[in-house]
LOVEXRO-896443 format. One line per 5 residues: number of its first residue (from 1); their letters; for each residue x, y, z of C-alpha. Coordinates in steps of 0.05 Angstrom, whole numbers, plus 5000, padded with zeros to 4 digits. Layout:
REM residues N
NUM	A	X,Y,Z  ...
***
This chain:
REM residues 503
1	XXXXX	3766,3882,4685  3726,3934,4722  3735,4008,4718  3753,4007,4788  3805,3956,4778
6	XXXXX	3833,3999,4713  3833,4067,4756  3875,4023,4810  3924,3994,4762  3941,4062,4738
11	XXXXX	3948,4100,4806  4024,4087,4818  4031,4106,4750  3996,4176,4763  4032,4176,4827
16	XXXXX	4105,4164,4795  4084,4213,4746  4066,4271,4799  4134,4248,4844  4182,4268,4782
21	XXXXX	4146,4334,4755  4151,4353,4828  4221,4327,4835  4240,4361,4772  4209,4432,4794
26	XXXXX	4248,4427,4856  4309,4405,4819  4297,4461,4777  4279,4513,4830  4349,4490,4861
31	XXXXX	4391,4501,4802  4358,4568,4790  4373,4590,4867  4442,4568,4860  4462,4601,4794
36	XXXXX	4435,4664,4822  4478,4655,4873  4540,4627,4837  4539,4686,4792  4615,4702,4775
41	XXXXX	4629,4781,4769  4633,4801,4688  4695,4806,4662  4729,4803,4590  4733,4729,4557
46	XXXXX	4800,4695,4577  4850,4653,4523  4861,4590,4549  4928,4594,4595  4945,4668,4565
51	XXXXX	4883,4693,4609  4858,4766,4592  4938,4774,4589  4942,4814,4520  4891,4850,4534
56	XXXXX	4935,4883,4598  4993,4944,4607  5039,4897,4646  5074,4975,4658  5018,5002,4685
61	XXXXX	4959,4949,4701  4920,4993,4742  4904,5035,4681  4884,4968,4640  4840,4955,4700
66	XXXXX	4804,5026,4707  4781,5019,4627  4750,4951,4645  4719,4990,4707  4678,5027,4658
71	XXXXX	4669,4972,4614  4650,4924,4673  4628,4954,4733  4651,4958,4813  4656,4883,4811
76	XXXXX	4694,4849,4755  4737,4786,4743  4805,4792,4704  4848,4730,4689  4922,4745,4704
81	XXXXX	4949,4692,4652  4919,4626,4685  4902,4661,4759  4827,4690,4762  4824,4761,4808
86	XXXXX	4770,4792,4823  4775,4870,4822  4741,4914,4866  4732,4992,4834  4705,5051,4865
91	XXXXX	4697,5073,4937  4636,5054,4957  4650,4983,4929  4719,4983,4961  4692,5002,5033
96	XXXXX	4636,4958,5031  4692,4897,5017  4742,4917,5062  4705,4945,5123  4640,4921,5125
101	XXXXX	4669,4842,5102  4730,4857,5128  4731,4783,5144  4719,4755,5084  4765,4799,5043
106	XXXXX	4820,4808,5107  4868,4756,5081  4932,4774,5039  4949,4743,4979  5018,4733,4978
111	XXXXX	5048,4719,4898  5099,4667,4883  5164,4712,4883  5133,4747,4951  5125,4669,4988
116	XXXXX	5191,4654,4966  5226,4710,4993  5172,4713,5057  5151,4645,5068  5093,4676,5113
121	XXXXX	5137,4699,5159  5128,4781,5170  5074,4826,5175  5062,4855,5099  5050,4774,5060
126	XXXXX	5033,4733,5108  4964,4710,5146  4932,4661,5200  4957,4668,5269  5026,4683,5252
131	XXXXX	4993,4748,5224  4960,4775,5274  5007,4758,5333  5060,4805,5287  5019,4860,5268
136	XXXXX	4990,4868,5342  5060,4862,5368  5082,4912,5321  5023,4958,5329  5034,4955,5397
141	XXXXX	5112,4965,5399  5109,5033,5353  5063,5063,5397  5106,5052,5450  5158,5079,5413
146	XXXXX	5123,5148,5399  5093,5132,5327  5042,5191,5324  5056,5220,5386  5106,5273,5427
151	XXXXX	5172,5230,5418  5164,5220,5341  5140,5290,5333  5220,5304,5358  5252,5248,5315
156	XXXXX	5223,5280,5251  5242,5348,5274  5306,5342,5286  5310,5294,5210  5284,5363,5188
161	XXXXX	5337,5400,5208  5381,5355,5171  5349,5350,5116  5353,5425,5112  5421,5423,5110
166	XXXXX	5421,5373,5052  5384,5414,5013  5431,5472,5026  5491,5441,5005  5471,5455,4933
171	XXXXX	5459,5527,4936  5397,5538,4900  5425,5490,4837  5390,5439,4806  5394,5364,4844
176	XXXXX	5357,5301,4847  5307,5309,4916  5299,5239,4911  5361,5206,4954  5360,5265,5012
181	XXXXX	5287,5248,5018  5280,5178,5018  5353,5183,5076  5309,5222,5120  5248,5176,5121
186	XXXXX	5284,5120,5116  5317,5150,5188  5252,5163,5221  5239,5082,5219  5310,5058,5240
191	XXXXX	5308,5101,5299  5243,5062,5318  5265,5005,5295  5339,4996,5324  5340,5066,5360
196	XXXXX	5403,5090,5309  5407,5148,5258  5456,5146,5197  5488,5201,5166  5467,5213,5092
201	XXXXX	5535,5203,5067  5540,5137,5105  5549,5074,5049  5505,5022,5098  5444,5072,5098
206	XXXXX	5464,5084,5015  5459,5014,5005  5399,5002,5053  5354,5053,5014  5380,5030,4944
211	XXXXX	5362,4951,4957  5300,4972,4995  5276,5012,4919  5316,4968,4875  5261,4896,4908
216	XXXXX	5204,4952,4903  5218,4966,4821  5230,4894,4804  5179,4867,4848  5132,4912,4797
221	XXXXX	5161,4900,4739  5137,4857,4678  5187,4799,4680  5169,4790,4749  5096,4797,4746
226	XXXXX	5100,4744,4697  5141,4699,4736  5081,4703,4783  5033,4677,4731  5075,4633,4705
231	XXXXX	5123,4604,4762  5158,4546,4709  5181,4608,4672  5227,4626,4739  5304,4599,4697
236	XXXXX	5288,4637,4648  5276,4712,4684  5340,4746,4689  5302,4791,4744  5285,4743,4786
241	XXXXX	5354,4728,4800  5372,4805,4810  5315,4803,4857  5330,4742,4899  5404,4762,4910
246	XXXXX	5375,4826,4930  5336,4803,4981  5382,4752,5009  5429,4826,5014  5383,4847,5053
251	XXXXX	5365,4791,5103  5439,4790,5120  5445,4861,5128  5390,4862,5177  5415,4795,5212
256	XXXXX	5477,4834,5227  5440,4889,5256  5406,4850,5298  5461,4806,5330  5501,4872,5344
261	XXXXX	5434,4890,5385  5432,4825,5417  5497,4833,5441  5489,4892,5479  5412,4878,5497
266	XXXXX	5387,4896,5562  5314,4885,5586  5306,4935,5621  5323,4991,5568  5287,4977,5505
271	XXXXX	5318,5004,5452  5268,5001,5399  5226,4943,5358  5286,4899,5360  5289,4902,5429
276	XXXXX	5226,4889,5445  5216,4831,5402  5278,4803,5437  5261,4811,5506  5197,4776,5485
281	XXXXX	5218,4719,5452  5275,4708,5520  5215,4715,5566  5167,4659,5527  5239,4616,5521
286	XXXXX	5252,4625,5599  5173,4604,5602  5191,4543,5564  5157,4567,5509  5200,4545,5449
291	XXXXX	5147,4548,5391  5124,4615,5391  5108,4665,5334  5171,4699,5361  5223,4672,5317
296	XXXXX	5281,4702,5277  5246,4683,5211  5192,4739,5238  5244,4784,5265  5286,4797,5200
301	XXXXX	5212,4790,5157  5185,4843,5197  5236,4894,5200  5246,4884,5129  5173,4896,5116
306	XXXXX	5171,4953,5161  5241,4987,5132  5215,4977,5058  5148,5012,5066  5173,5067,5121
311	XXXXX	5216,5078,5063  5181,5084,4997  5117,5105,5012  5132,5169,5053  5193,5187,5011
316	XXXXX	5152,5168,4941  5091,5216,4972  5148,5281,4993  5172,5272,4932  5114,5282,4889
321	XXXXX	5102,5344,4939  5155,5380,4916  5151,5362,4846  5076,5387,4850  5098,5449,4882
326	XXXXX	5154,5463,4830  5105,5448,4774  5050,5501,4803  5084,5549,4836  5018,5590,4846
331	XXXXX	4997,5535,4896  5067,5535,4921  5054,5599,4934  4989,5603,4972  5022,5540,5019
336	XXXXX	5087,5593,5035  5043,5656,5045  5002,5619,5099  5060,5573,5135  5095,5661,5130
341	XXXXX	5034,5689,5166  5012,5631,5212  5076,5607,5238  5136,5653,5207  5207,5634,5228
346	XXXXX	5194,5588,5290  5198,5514,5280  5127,5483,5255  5100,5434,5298  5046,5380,5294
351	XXXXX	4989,5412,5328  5001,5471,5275  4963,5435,5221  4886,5448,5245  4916,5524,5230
356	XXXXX	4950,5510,5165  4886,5483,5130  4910,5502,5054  4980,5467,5064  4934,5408,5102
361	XXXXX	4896,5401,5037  4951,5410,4991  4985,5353,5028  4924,5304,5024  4915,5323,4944
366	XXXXX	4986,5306,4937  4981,5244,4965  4903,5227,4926  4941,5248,4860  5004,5214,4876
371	XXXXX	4962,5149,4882  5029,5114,4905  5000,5046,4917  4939,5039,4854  4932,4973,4869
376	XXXXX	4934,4969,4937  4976,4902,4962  4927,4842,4931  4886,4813,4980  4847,4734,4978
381	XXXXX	4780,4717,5001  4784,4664,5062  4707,4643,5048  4670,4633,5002  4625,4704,4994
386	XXXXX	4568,4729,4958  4584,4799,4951  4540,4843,4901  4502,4799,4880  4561,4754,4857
391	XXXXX	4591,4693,4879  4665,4694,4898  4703,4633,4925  4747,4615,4979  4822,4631,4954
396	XXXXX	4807,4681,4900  4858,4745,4885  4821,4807,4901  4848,4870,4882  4820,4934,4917
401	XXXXX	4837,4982,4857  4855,5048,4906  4870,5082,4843  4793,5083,4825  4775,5109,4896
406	XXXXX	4827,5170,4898  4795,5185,4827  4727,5159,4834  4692,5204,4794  4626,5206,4842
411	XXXXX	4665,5226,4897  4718,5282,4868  4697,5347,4838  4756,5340,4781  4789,5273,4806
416	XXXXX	4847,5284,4749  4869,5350,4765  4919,5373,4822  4868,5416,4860  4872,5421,4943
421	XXXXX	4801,5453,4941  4781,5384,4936  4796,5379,5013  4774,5455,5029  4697,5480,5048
426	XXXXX	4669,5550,5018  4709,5575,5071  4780,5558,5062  4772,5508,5121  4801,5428,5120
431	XXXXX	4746,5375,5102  4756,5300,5110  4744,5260,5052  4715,5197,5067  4735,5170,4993
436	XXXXX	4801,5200,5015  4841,5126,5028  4902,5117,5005  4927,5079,5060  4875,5022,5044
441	XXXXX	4828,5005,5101  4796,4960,5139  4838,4905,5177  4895,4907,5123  4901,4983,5133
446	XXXXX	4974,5010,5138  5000,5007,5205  5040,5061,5200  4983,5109,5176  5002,5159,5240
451	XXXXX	5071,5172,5230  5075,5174,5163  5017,5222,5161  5060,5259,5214  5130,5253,5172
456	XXXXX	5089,5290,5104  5060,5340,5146  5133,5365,5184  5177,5353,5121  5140,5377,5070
461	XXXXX	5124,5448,5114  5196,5448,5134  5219,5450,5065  5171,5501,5042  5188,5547,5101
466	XXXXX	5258,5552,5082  5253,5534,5005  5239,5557,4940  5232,5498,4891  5237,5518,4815
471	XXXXX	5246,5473,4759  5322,5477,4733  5354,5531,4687  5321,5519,4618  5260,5481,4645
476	XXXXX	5194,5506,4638  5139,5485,4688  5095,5464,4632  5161,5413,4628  5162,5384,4680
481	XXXXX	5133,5312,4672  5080,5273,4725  5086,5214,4686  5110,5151,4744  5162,5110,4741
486	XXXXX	5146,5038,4728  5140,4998,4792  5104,4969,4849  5087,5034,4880  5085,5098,4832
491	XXXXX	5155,5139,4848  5160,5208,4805  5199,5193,4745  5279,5211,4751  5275,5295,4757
496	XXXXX	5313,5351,4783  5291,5414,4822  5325,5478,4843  5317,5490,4928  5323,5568,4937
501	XXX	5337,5593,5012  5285,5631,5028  5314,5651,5093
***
C-alpha cells in the first residue's frame, strides 16, 4: 500500500475527528452562553419542601427579607416553603423592574386564599384582559367622579368637619383615633362608590370597616401565609375559615347594596361607580353583548377591592400621623405654627399645600416611615426575563420589597429616623423624592394615588388646626410605641391619644 493510499484511508478519520472537536466547542460555547444567561438570582440554600421557611419572621417577613438584602444583593431568590420568589430590593432595582419592564413584571400574583376568594374577578388579584378592562373602567369612572379634583376636594371637607366633631366628643381625654379615622376614609370611597355617607354610629358602616380590617389582618397573618404555601394544610387552619366566612359577609353585604341601587337606577343620573358599571353592562346587554367583562362577579370584586384599600391604607397612613405627631410634639409643633400663620382659622384647602411645605414634608415622611404596604402586593413575571444579569422565568413570584426603597439607604439621609427634612431643600422648601414610592409604580401603581394623597393632606391639617394630640395622662412620649401591628399592611399597634381643642 502506497503512502498516498495510507494518507486517503485515514482522511475521514481526520475529518470525523475535526467534525466532533468542532461540534464539541460549539456545544460547549452553547452551554456556556446559556448558563450565563440562565443564571438564577443568589439566595440562601432551601430544605427540601420547608424552603428557606425557618429561616423567615412569618410576623414580619419584610424584615427577614431586608437582612438577606444585605446578605444577597438587589436581586435575590427566597423559597416560601415549596414556592420560589424572587425579591426585588432597593429603588433603583425596583424602578428598573417595574417601570422600565413594566411588562414583564406587570402581572399580579394572586396566592391561593386570594384566587379563592377572587377567582380573577376584580381589579387588585386578577390579570389578562379581565384586568385591564376593570382597572381602565375604574380609572376612568373615579375621575369622573372627582377623585383628585374640585368635587372630592368638597367630599373630604365636609368628612372633616365631621370628623372634627368626633374628636370633640371626648373632650381632650384619651381615645382610640383608630375607628373615627378609618369611618371617615372609609366615607370618602362609598360616596364615590354608591354616592351615600354613613353616620359613625351607624352598625352597617361598624361592621363594613371591621370585616374590611379583620380579611386585611388574617390575610397577613402566619396561619394563612402558610395555607398559601401549603394549600393541603387548608382543614386544618382555623383562620382560614374565619377568613372565608368573612369574606362571604362581605360579598353579601355589597350584593345588597347593589340591588337597592339597581332598583332605583336611572341612566341618566349616575350615581357613582355602581352606577356606571350598571348602565354599562345594560348598554353591552341591549347591544347583544352577553359575555362581557361587565359581570356581577367584577362588580362585587371590584368594589370590594376598592372599599378595602380606600379603607386601610389612608386610615393606616392618618393614623400613624397623629401617632408621629403625639410622639414628637416639637415637629407637631413646627406643622401648627405654619398651618397658624399661613392659613389661621379659615378652612384649608387643596391648593394650600405648595404654601404649607413643612406640613407637606411631614406628611410624605409619615407615610415613607409608616411603610404601610413593605411588601408591596406580590407580583409574577409573564415572560421569561433576563433582568440583572439573571435569568427569571415565566410564572415566578416577584416581590418588589417597598420597604427597602422608603429606607434605601443610598437614597435617604437617615432612612430610620422620623425626619421631614428628608423632603425639605436648604431652604425650608418641598422636594420630590424620586425614591419616594410608596404607592408602588409602574402599571400596578395604586389607582387611587390622587385622592388618597388628597384625603392625608385635608385630614391630617384639619386635625392639627383644631387639635392638640398628647399621649394620655401617665404616658410619656418616649412611651409611646411605633412598633406595627401584625398584618398585611403595617396598622399602628392598638394606642390612645388625647385631642385638645385648640380653638
Amino acid at each position: 500500500m502506497s503512502v498516498l493510499d495510507c494518507v486517503v484511508l485515514q482522511t475521514p478519520s481526520l475529518v470525523t475527528l475535526l467534525g466532533t472537536v468542532v461540534f464539541l466547542l460549539l456545544l460547549y460555547l452553547l452551554i456556556s452562553s446559556f448558563q450565563e444567561q440562565g443564571k438564577d438570582p443568589p439566595g440562601p440554600r432551601p430544605l427540601p419542601l420547608l424552603g428557606n421557611l425557618l429561616m423567615l419572621d412569618l410576623k414580619r417577613p419584610y424584615q427577614t427579607l431586608c437582612e438577606m438584602h444585605k446578605k444577597y444583593g438587589s436581586v435575590f431568590t427566597v423559597h416560601f416553603g415549596p414556592k420560589k420568589v424572587v425579591v426585588l430590593a432597593g429603588y433603583k432595582t425596583v424602578k428598573q423592574a417595574l417601570v422600565n419592564h413594566a411588562v414583564e413584571f406587570g402581572d399580579r400574583d394572586v396566592p391561593p386564599v386570594l384566587y379563592h376568594v377572587n377567582q380573577g374577578h376584580g381589579i387588585l388579584f386578577a390579570n389578562g384582559d379581565s384586568w385591564k378592562e376593570m382597572r381602565r373602567f375604574a380609572l376612568t369612572t373615579l375621575r369622573d367622579f372627582g377623585m383628585g379634583k374640585k368635587m372630592s376636594e368638597e367630599k373630604i371637607i365636609e368628612e372633616c368637619r365631621y370628623l372634627i366633631q368626633e374628636f370633640e366628643k371626648h373632650e381632650g381625654k384619651a381615645f382610640d383615633t383608630t375607628s373615627p379615622v378609618s369611618y371617615a376614609s372609609s366615607n370618602i370611597i362609598l360616596a364615590i362608590v354608591y354616592n351615600n355617607r354613613f353616620d359613625y354610629t351607624d352598625p352597617q358602616l361598624i361592621a363594613m370597616v371591621e370585616k374590611a380590617k379583620s380579611r386585611i389582618n388574617l390575610a397577613g397573618s402566619v396561619s394563612i401565609q402558610v395555607y398559601n404555601m401549603f394549600p393541603w394544610l387548608g382543614p386544618l387552619i382555623k383562620n382560614l375559615t374565619f377568613f372565608l366566612r368573612n369574606v362571604d359577609d362581605a360579598k353579601r353585604e355589597i350584593s345588597d347594596l347593589i340591588t337597592g341601587l339597581k332598583e332605583t337606577l336611572d341612566p341618566q343620573v349616575c350615581r357613582g361607580f355602581v352606577d356606571a358599571f350598571l348602565t354599562r353592562k345594560q348598554k353591552l346587554e341591549d347591544s347583544g353583548i352577553t359575555d362581557s367583562y361587565y359581570h356581577n362577579k367584577n362588580l362585587i370584586c371590584s368594589v370590594g377591592n376598592l372599599f378595602a384599600a380606600g379603607t386601610d391604607t389612608t386610615g393606616s397612613s392618618l393614623c400613624w400621623g397623629l401617632l408621629l405627631m403625639t410622639k414628637y410634639s416639637h415637629i407637631q409643633n413646627q406643622v401648627q405654627e405654619e398651618i397658624s400663620r399661613v392659613i389661621g382659622s379659615r378652612q384649608i384647602l387643596v391648593e394650600d399645600r405648595k404654601n404649607l411645605p413643612y406640613t407637606d414634608a411631614v406628611i410624605h415622611e409619615t407615610q415613607r416611615l409608616a411603610n404601610v404596604v413593605p411588601m408591596s402586593i406580590p407580583h409574577v413575571t409573564s415572560r421569561d426575563v433576563t433582568f440583572q444579569g439573571y435569568f427569571i422565568k415565566k410564572g415566578t413570584s416577584v416581590i418588589p420589597l417597598l420597604t427597602s426603597v422608603l429606607q434605601d439607604e443610598s437614597e435617604w439621609e437617615s432612612p430610620h429616623t422620623f425626619n421631614p427634612a428628608h423632603f425639605l431643600d436648604d431652604n425650608g422648601k418641598f422636594v420630590k423624592r424620586n425614591a419616594f414610592m410608596p404607592f408602588s409604580a409602574g402599571s400596578r401603581v395604586c389607582l387611587g394615588e390622587g385622592l388618597a394623597r388628597m384625603e392625608l393632606f385635608l385630614f391630617f391639617t384639619s386635625l392639627l388646626q383644631h387639635f392638640r394630640f398628647s399621649p394620655p395622662p401617665g404616658v410619656t412620649e418616649d412611651d409611646l410605641d411605633l412598633t406595627p401591628a401584625v398584618g398585611f399592611t403595617l396598622n399602628p399597634s392598638p394606642h390612645q391619644l388625647c385631642a385638645v381643642s385648640r380653638v
